[in-house]
N, C-alpha and C positions, 0 to 999 in steps of 0.2 A: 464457651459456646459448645453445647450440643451437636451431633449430627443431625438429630433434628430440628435444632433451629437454624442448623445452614441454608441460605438461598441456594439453587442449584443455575447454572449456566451451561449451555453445550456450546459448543464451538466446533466446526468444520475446517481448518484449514490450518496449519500448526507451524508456518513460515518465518519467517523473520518476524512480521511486523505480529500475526494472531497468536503464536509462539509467546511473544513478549507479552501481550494482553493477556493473557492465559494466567502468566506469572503474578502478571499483578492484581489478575483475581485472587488466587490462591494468598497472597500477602494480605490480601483484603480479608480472608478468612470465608471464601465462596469455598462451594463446591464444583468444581469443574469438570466436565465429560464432554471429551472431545476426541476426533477422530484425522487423519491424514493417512494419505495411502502411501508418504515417505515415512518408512519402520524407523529410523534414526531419529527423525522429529519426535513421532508418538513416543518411543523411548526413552528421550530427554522430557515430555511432557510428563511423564510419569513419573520417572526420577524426582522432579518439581513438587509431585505429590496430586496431579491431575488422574482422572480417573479414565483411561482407554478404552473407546465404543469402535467394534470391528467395522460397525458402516455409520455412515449417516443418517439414518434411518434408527437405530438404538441411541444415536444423539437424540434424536426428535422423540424418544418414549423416556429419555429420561431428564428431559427441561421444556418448560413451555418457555423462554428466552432462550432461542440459539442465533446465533452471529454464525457470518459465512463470512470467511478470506479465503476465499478461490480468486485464481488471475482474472476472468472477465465474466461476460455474461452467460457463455458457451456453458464454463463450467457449473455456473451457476444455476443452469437449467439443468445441466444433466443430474447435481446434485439434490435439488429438491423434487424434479418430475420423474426421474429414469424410473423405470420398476422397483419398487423397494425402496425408493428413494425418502427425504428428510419430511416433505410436505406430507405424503399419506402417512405417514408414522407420528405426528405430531397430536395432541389434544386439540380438539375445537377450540378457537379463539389466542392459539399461541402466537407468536411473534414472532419472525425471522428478521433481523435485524442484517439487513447485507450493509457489509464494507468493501463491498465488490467496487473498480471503478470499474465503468459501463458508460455508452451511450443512454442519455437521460429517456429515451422513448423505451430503452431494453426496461430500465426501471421500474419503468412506469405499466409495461404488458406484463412482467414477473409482479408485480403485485395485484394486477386487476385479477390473475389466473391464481393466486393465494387466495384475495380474499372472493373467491368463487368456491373455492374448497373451505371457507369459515377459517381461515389463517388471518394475521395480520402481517402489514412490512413495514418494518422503518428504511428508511434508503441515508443509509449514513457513510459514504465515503472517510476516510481518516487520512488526517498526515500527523509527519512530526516523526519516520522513521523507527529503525529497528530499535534503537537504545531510549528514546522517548517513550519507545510501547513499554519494554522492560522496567522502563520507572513508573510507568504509572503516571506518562504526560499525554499520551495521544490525543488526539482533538481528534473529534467526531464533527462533521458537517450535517446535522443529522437532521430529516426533513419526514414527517408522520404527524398521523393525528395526535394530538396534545396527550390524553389520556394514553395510547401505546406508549408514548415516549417518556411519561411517569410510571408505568409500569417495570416500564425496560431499565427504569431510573439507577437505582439498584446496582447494575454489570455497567450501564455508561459511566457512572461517579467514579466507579471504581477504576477505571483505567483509564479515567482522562484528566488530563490536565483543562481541557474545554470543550465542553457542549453546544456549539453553535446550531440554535435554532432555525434552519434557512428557511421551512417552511412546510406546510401542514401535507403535500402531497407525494409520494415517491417520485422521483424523476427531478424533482429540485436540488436534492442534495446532490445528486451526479451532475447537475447544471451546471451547481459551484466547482465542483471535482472537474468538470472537464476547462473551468476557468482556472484557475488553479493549477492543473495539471500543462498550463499553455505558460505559466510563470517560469515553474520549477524546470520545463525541458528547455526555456530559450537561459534561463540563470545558469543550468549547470552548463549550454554549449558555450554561453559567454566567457562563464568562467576559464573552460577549458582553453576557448579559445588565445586569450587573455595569459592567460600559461604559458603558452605554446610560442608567443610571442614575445613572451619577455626570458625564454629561453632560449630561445635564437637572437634575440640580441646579447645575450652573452649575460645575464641577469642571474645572479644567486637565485635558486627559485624560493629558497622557504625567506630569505630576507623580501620576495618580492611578497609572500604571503604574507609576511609580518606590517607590510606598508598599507597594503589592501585592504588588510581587516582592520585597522586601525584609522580607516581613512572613507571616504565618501563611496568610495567604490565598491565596498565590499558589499554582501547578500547572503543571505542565510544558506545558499547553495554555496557559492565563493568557499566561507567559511565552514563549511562541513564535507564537501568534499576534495577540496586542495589536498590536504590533508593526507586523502589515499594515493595521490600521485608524489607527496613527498617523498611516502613511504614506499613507496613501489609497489605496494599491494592491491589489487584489480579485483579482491576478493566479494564475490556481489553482496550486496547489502541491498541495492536495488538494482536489476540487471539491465544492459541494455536495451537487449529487447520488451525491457516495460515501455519505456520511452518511446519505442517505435510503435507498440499497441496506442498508449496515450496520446500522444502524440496527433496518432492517426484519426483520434477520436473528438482532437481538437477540431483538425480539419475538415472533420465529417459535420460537427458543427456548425463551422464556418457555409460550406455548401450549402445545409439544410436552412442557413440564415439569409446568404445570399450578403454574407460579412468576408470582406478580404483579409486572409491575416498572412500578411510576406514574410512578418518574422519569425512567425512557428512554425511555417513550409519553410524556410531555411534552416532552421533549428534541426523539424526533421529529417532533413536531408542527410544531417550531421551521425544522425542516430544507424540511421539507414546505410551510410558510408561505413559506422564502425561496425555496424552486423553484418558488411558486407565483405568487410578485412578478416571475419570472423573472430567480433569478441563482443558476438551478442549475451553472450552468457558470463560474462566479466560485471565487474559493476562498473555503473553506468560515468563514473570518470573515466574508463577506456576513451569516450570519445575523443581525448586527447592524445589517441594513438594514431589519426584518423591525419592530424598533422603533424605528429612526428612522422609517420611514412610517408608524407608530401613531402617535406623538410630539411629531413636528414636530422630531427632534433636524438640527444642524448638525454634519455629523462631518469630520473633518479632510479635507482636500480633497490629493489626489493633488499633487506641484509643475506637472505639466501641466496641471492643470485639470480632468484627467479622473477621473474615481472610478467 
């Protein structure tokens, strides 16, 4: 393949999760320009063979498909609208493709104010984690008119393991995302919880993970995060403090529904307690620190010592 018959791709945000999507463009044989204001990220992005744009705004002149992975809506707006920003730098009729989670009404006003400017939006939230983006599993939840999201076809095939079509208008795919995101934060507190107490009854803990995962009880959270409490390592992959955005976002839901949810205001309670011990910035299995210092538990200690 030519450099001129590469597809091009920008991408805004160089994290765990877009980091990894990046890669598995560039395995795809794309061309990729992309930007992050953490110099370490863009660094290894290049390493990779990614091509480094100083702003997001030189993203947007050099692909009409660019993907955002910013934390929330906030950032989302300051990167497309700020002065200089990705939106006036783009071609008439480009696509910004956000994997931002967000409240679905944010989605839904960031695209009305795109396509006011001749832009398009697909509103694709992702899950499936840092090491499923790096292969080339991520699932896209992704909700745009039919024609953008064959255009967009191209950068989505390439780093997903599934394209779920939820539905033709922005604000849908964050519908799913913020349902979703009420799964994965009450699974990972269960799980912790779940830990926490079969190591206070005096429980091998990785023989109790070995039962769990083997047995009725387990969940796709159970089994991928235990793991990091086996190890002792708290190193974020997703931090806690996502959980308390997301979370929050469930809730805000729930209100605007006039839907009781007890389970996910306890869940985030949990989130909220371990950002409150200070280990918002841990990944998000800390919360199982939340009752070891209730406790008195002794959790499996890091091989360095550190935890």
């Amino acid at each position: 393949m030519t450099d001129s018959d590469q597809r091009t791709v920008g991408i805004v945000g160089l994290g765990a999760i877009g980091g990894g999507v990046a890669r598995s463009w560039l395995r795809a044989g794309l061309k990729v320009v992309g930007c992050d204001l953490n110099a370490q990220a863009l660094e290894d992005f290049t390493k990779a063979g990614g091509e480094a744009a100083a702003t997001a705004a030189d993203v947007g002149r050099a692909a009409e498909v660019v993907f955002l992975f910013v934390v929330n809506a906030d950032q989302a707006r300051g990167v497309l609208f700020a002065d200089g920003g990705l939106a006036a730098a783009m071609p008439e009729g480009g696509i910004v493709v956000s994997c931002v989670t967000m409240a679905p009404a944010d989605a839904s006003a960031i695209a009305d104010e795109l396509r006011a400017g001749g832009l398009r939006m697909i509103d694709a939230p992702t899950s499936g984690g840092a090491a499923n983006a790096i292969a080339g599993k991520t699932k896209f939840m992704a909700a745009g008119a039919p024609e953008d999201i064959a255009r967009a076809g191209f950068a989505l095939d390439a780093a997903a393991d599934t394209v779920y079509r939820v539905g033709d208008e922005p604000g849908q795919g964050a519908s799913v995302k913020v349902v979703h995101q009420l799964l994965t934060g009450v699974h990972i507190t269960a799980a912790m919880e779940a830990m926490a107490l079969g190591i206070k009854m005096g429980l091998d803990p990785a023989r109790l993970y070995e039962v769990v995962t083997g047995c009725a009880g387990n969940s796709w959270m159970f089994e991928n995060r235990v793991p990091h409490v086996l190890a002792g390592d708290y190193t974020p992959l997703s931090a806690v403090e996502i959980f308390v955005k997301d979370l929050g976002l469930v809730l805000d839901a729930g209100r605007q529904e006039r839907f009781p949810l007890p389970i996910a205001a306890a869940a985030h309670q949990q989130f909220l307690a371990a950002s409150a011990a200070g280990y918002g910035r841990e990944d998000d299995a800390a919360v199982i620190k939340v009752y070891r210092d209730l406790a008195g538990l002794e959790l499996p200690a890091k091989k360095d010592g550190k935890g």
